[in-house]
C-alpha positions as semicolon CSV with decimal commas, in nm:
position;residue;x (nm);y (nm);z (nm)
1;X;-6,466;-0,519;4,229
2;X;-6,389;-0,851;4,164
3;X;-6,355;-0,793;3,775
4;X;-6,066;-0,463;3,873
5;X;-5,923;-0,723;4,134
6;X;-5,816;-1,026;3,849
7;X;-5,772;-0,714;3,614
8;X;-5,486;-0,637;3,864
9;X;-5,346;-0,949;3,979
10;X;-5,305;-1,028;3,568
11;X;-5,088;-0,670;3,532
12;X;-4,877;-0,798;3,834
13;X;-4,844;-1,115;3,652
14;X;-4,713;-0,954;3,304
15;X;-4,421;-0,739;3,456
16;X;-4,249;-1,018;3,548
17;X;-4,242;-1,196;3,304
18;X;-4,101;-0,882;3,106
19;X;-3,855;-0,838;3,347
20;X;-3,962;-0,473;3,401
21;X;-3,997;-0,380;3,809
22;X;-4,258;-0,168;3,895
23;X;-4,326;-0,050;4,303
24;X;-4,734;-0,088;4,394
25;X;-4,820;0,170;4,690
26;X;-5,115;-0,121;4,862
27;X;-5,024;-0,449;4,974
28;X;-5,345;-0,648;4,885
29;X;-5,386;-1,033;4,967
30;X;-5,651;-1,280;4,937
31;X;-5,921;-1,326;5,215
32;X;-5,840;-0,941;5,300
33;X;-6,081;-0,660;5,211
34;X;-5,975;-0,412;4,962
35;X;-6,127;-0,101;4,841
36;X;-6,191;0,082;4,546
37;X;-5,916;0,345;4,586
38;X;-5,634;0,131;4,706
39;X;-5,727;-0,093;4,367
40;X;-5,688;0,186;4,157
41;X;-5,420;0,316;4,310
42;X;-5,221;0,035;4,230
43;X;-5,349;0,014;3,862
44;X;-5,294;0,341;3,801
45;X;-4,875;0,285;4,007
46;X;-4,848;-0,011;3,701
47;X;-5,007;0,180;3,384
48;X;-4,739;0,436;3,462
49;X;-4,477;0,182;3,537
50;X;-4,463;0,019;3,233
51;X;-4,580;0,319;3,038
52;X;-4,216;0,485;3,133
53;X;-4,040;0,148;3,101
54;X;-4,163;-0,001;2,755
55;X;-4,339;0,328;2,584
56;X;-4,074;0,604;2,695
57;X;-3,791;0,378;2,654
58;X;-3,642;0,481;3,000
59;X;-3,633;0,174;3,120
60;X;-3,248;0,014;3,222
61;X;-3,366;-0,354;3,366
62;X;-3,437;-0,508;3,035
63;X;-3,234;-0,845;2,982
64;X;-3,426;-0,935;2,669
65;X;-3,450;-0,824;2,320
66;X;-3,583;-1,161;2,150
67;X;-3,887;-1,074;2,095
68;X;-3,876;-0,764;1,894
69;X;-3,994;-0,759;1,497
70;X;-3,866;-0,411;1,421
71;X;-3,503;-0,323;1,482
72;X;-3,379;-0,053;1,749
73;X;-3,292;0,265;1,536
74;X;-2,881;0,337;1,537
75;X;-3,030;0,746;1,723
76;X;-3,205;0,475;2,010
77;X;-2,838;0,280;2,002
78;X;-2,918;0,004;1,789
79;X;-2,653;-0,145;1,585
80;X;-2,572;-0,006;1,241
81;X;-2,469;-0,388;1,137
82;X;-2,665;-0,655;0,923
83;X;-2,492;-0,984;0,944
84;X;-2,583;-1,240;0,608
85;X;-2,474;-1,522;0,483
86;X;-2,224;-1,658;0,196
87;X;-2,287;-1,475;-0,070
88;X;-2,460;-1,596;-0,424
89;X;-2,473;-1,459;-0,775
90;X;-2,159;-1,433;-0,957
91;X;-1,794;-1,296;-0,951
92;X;-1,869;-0,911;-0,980
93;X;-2,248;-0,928;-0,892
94;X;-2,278;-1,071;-0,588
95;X;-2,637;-1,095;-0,376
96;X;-2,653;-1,133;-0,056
97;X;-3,008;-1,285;0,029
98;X;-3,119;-1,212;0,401
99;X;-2,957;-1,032;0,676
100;X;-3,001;-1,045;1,044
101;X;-3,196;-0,797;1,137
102;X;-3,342;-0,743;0,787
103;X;-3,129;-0,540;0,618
104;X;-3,266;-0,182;0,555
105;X;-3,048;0,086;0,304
106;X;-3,007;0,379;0,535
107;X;-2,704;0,539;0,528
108;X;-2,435;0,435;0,788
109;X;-2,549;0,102;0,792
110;X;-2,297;-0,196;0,734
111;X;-2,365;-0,552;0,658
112;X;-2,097;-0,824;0,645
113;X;-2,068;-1,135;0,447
114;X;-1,906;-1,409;0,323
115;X;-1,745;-1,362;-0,004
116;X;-1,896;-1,657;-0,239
117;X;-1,679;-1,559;-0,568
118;X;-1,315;-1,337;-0,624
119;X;-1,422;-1,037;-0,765
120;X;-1,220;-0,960;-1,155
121;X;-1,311;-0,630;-1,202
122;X;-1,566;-0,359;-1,118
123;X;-1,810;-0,522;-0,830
124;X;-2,182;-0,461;-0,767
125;X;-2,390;-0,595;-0,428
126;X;-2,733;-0,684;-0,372
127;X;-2,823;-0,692;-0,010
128;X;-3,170;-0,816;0,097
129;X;-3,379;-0,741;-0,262
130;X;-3,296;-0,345;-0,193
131;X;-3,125;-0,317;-0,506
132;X;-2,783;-0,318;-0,691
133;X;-2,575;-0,076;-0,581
134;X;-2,158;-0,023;-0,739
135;X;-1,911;-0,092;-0,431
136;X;-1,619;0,130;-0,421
137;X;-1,282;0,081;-0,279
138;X;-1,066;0,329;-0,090
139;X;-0,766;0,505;-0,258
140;X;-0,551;0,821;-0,201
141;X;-0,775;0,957;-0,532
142;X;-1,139;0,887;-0,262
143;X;-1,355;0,596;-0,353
144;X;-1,326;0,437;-0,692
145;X;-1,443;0,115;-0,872
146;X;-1,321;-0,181;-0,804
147;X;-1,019;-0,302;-1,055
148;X;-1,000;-0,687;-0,958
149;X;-0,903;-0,887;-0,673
150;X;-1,033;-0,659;-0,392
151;X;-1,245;-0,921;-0,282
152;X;-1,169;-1,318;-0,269
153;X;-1,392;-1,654;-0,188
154;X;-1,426;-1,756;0,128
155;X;-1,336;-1,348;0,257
156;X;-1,502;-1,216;0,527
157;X;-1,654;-0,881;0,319
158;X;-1,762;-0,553;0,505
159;X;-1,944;-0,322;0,307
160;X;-2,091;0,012;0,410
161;X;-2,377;0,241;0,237
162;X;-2,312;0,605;0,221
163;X;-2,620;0,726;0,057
164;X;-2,530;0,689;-0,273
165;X;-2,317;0,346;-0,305
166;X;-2,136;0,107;-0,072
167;X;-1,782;0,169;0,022
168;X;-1,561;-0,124;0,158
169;X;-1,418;-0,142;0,474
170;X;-1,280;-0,485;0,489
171;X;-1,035;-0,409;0,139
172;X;-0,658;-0,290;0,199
173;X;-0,598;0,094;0,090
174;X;-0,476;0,095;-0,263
175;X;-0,234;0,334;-0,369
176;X;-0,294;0,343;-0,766
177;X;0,044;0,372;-0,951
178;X;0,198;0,157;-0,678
179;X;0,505;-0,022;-0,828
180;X;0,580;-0,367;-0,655
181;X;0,846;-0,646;-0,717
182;X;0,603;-0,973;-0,750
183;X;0,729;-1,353;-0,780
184;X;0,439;-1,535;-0,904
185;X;0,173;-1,430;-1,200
186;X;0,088;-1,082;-1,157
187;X;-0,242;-1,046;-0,976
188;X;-0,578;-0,901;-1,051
189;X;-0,561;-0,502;-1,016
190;X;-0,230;-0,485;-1,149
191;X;-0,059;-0,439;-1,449
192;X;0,302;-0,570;-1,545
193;X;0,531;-0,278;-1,632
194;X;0,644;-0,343;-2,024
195;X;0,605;-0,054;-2,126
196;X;0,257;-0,111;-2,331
197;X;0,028;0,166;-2,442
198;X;-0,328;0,157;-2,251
199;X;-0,630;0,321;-2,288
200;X;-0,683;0,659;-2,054
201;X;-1,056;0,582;-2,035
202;X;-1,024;0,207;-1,938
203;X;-0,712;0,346;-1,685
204;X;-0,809;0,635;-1,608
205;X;-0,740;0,640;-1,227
206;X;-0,392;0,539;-1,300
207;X;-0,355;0,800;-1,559
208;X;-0,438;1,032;-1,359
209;X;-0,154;0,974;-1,133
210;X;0,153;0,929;-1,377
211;X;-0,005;1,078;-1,681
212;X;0,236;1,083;-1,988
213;X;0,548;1,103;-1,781
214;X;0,649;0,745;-1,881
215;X;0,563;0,802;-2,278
216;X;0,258;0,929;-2,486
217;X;0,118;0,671;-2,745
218;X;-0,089;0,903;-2,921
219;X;-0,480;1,024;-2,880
220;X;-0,617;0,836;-2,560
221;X;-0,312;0,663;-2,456
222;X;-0,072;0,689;-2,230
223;X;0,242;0,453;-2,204
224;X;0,282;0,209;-1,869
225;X;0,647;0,249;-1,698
226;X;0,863;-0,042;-1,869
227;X;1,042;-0,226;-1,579
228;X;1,249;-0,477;-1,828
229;X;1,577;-0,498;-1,729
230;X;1,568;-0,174;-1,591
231;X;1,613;-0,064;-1,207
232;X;1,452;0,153;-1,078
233;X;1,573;0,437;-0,864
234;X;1,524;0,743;-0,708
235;X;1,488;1,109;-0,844
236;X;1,760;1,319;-0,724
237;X;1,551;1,598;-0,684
238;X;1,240;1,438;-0,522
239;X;1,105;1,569;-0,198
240;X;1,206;1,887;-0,045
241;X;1,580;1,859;0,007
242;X;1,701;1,986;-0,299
243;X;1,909;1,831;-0,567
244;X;2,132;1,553;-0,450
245;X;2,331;1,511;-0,768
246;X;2,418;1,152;-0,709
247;X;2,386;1,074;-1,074
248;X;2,466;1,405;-1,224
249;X;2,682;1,180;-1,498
250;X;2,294;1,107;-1,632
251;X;2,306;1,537;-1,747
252;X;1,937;1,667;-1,665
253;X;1,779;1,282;-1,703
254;X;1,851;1,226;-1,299
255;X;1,601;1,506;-1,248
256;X;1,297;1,391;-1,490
257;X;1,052;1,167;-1,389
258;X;1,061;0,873;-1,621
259;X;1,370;0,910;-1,815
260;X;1,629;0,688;-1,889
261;X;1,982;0,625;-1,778
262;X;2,251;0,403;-1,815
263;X;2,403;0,112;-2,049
264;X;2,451;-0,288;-2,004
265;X;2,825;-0,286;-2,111
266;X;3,081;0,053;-2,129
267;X;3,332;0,024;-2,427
268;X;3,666;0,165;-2,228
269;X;3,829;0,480;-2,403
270;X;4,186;0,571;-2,394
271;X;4,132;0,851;-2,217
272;X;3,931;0,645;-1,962
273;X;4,258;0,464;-1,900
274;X;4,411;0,527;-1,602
275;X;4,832;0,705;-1,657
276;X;5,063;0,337;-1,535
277;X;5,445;0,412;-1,542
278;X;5,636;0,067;-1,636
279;X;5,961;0,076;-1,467
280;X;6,270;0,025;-1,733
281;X;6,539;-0,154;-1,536
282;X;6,676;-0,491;-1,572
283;X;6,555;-0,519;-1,948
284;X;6,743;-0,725;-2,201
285;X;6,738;-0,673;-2,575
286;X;6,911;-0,955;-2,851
287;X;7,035;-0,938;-3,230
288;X;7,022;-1,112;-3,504
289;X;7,327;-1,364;-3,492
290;X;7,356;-1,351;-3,871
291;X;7,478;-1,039;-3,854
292;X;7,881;-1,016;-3,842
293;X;8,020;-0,790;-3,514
294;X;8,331;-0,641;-3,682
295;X;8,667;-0,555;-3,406
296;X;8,819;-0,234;-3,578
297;X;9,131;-0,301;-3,433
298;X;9,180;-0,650;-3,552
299;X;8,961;-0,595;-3,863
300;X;8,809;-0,939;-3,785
301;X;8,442;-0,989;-3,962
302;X;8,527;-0,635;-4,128
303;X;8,546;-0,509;-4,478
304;X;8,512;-0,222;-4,698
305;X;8,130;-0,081;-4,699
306;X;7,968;-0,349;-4,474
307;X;7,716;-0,228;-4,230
308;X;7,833;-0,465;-3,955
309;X;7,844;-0,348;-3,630
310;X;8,107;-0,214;-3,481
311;X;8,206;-0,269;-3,107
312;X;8,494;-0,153;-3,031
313;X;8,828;-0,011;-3,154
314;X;8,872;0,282;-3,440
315;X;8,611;0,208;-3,722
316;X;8,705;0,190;-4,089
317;X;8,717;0,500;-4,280
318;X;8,472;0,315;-4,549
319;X;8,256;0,196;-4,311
320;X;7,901;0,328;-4,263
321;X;7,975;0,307;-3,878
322;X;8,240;0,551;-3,914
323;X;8,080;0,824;-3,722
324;X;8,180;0,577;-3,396
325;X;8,519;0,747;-3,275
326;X;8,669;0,568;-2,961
327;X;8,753;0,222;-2,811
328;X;8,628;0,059;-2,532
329;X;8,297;0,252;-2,545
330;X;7,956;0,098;-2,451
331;X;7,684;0,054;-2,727
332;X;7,395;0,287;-2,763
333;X;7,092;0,205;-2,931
334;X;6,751;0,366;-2,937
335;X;6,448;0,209;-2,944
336;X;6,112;0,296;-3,177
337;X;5,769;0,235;-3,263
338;X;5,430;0,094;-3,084
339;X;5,415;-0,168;-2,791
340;X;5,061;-0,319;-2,827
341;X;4,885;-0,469;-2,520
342;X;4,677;-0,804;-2,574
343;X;4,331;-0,743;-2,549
344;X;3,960;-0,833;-2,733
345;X;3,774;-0,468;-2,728
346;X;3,535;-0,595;-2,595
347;X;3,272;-0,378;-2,393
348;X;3,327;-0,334;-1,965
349;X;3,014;-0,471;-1,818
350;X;2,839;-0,238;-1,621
351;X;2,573;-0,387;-1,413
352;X;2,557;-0,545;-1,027
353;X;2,435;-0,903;-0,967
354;X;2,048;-0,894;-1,073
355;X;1,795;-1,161;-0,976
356;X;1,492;-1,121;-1,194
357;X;1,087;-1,107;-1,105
358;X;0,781;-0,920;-1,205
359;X;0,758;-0,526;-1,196
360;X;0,388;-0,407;-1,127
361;X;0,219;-0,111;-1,123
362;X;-0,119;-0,084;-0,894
363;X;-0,448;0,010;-1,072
């Protein structure tokens, strides 16, 4: 009895200092008689106490999880994250050495880290020695490899494994064949818009999206939209609300996906002249004082077969002017030939104020 009666007090001991509270049916104290069956009854009250508290896992008074060596499963609500460190390795294989808990690679679980490198190009992770696995990043194509600059030093990285591979869930959306105006150097995972031929194979997520539409450079190739000196704008017959025909004067280009419209300078035509009526009053004309003005009627300045003009009076029958009958009547004289306005020919510029930066296109 003795031996059952420590046995018990050291069971009433170890509950509390679990924090687990268990309900005895005796009341037994020193100097006081106890038998057998009240004993047992209260051994038996704790074996089933902290059988349904620790073994069951129905207990709800536990304040403590220090002590545990194997991590709560994510179907007993444990947590699906595994936090580590800054990570090690290099630029586009980075290892990420110990996790807390241990990292283990069952799908759904996520482990975040400090970025130790910026990624250039396609990115592989080793978390906790459980192997190198590809991350992907998230597109409107599904998961792809990385293209450069996803990831940079010093980021705070969240990765998640799917089964197969990791898929990041700290990395912005990309939207391959994005096109962006850019100030500085163009960035990793983008490409400046010159118009270069690239590889399909190398590209191929990009190709997918614009294809040949901007130019074909033969087997494998595909042509990259060429943003010098060209804006950019709208197709009049994108979305769903028919044709707008805003730049018809383009013919069928405004509707075709990569064409080209448009010049730097417009040499003006004549029939791009608009119709200007000059007004003909007040103008003066002048002659050549050299020449003699002959009065018929005075024969002053006159003579026989001179071309002088003749003003006024009854010309001379010899005269060349002698189809002028009459005196006193006003001179007529009818102008001829080409009036040429001053100009250089040179062509109409055609373009808006510009300020000028990088065009790129999102891999």
């Amino acid at each position: 009895m003795k031996y059952v009666l420590a046995l018990l007090l050291s069971l009433l001991a170890s509950p509390a200092l679990a924090g687990v509270s268990c309900v005895l049916p005796f009341n037994i104290q020193n100097g006081q008689p106890a038998d057998a069956t009240q004993v047992m009854a209260n051994y038996n009250a704790l074996v089933a106490c902290l059988g349904n508290a620790a073994a069951a896992g129905a207990n709800s008074d536990i304040t403590s999880l220090n002590g545990l060596t194997t991590p709560i499963p994510k179907s007993a609500g444990g947590t699906p994250v595994y936090v580590g460190g800054t990570s090690t390795g290099s630029a586009n294989a980075q290892v990420v050495g110990s996790t807390v808990p241990g990292f283990v690679l069952s799908p759904g679980n996520i482990v975040t880290f400090f970025a130790g490198f910026s990624n250039t190009g396609n990115f592989t992770l080793n978390v906790g020695g459980t192997g190198v696995l590809t991350v992907f990043r998230h597109t409107q194509l599904g998961p792809l490899n990385f293209v450069g600059g996803e990831i940079n030093a010093n980021d705070q990285v969240m990765v998640q494994y799917d089964g197969t591979q990791f898929q990041c869930l700290s990395c912005h959306r990309d939207m391959v064949g994005e096109v962006m105006d850019y100030t500085g150097t163009p960035p990793a995972g983008w490409l400046v818009m010159d118009g270069s031929c690239v590889s399909q194979t190398s590209f191929s997520a990009l190709f997918a999206v614009i294809g040949t539409n901007f130019g074909s450079c033969g087997a494998g190739l595909f042509a990259l939209p060429d943003g010098r000196g060209n804006a950019m704008v709208g197709l009049d017959n994108q979305g769903s609300n028919g044709n707008a025909n805003r730049l018809s004067i383009c013919a069928a280009q405004h509707t075709v996906l990569g064409a080209l419209c448009g010049v730097q300078q417009q040499t003006i035509s004549q029939a791009e002249l608009p119709v200007v009526t000059i007004p003909a009053t007040g103008l003066t004309g002048s002659y050549n004082p050299t020449v003699a003005i002959c009065n018929t009627l005075t024969t002053t300045g006159c003579s026989n077969g001179d071309s002088n003009l003749v003003v006024s009076g009854t010309s001379r029958g010899t005269d060349p002017w002698s189809n002028y009958v009459g005196t006193g009547a006003g001179l007529q004289v009818t102008m001829g030939g080409n009036v040429t306005l001053p100009g250089g020919a040179a062509g109409l510029p055609t373009i808006q104020p510009l300020q000028f930066v990088y065009k790129i296109v999102k891999l």
